[in-house]
C-alpha positions in Angstrom: -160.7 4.5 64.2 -161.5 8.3 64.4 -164.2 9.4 63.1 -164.7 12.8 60.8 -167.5 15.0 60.2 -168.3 16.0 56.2 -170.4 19.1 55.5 -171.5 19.7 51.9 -170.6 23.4 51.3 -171.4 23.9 47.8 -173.7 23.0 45.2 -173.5 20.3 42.6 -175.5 21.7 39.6 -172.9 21.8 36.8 -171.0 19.3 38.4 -170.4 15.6 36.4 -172.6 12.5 37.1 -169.4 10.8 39.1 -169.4 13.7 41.6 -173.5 13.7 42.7 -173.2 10.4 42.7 -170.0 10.5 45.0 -172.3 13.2 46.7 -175.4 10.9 47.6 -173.5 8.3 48.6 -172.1 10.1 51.4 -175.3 10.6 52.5 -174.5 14.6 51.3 -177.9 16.0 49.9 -178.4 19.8 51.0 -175.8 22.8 51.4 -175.0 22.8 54.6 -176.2 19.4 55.6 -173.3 17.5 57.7 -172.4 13.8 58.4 -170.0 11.6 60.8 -168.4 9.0 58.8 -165.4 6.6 60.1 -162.0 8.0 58.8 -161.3 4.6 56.7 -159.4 5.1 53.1 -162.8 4.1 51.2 -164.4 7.3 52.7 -161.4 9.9 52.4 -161.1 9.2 48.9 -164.8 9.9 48.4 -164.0 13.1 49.7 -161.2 13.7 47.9 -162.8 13.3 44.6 -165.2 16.0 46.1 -163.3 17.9 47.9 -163.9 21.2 46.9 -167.4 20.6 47.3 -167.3 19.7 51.2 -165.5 20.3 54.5 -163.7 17.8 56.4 -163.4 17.8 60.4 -162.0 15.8 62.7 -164.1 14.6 65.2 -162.1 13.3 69.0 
C-alpha cells in the first residue's frame, strides 16, 4: 500500500467533539505538525471527516 502524509493545517477550537477526537487519533496535535499513515479506507475516511482541517500528500 502507498502511504500518505497528513498535516494539520488549522485549528480545532470551535470544532465538535467527533472532529478533535478524529484529530488525536491521527496522531494530529499541533498546526503544522505532519504524519505518514498507510493509505487504507479506515484512515482516508478519518480524513475526510476532517478534511478541511488537514492536508493530504501522497508519499512514493
Amino acid at each position: 500500500m502507498s502511504k500518505i502524509l497528513v498535516t494539520k493545517t488549522k485549528s480545532a477550537i470551535k470544532r465538535t467533539k467527533q472532529q478533535k477526537l478524529t484529530l488525536e487519533a491521527l496522531g494530529l496535535k499541533k498546526i503544522g505538525q505532519s504524519v505518514e499513515h498507510q493509505d487504507t479506507p479506515n484512515i482516508l475516511g478519518m480524513i475526510g471527516k476532517v478534511s478541511h482541517l488537514v492536508s493530504v500528500e501522497k508519499i512514493k
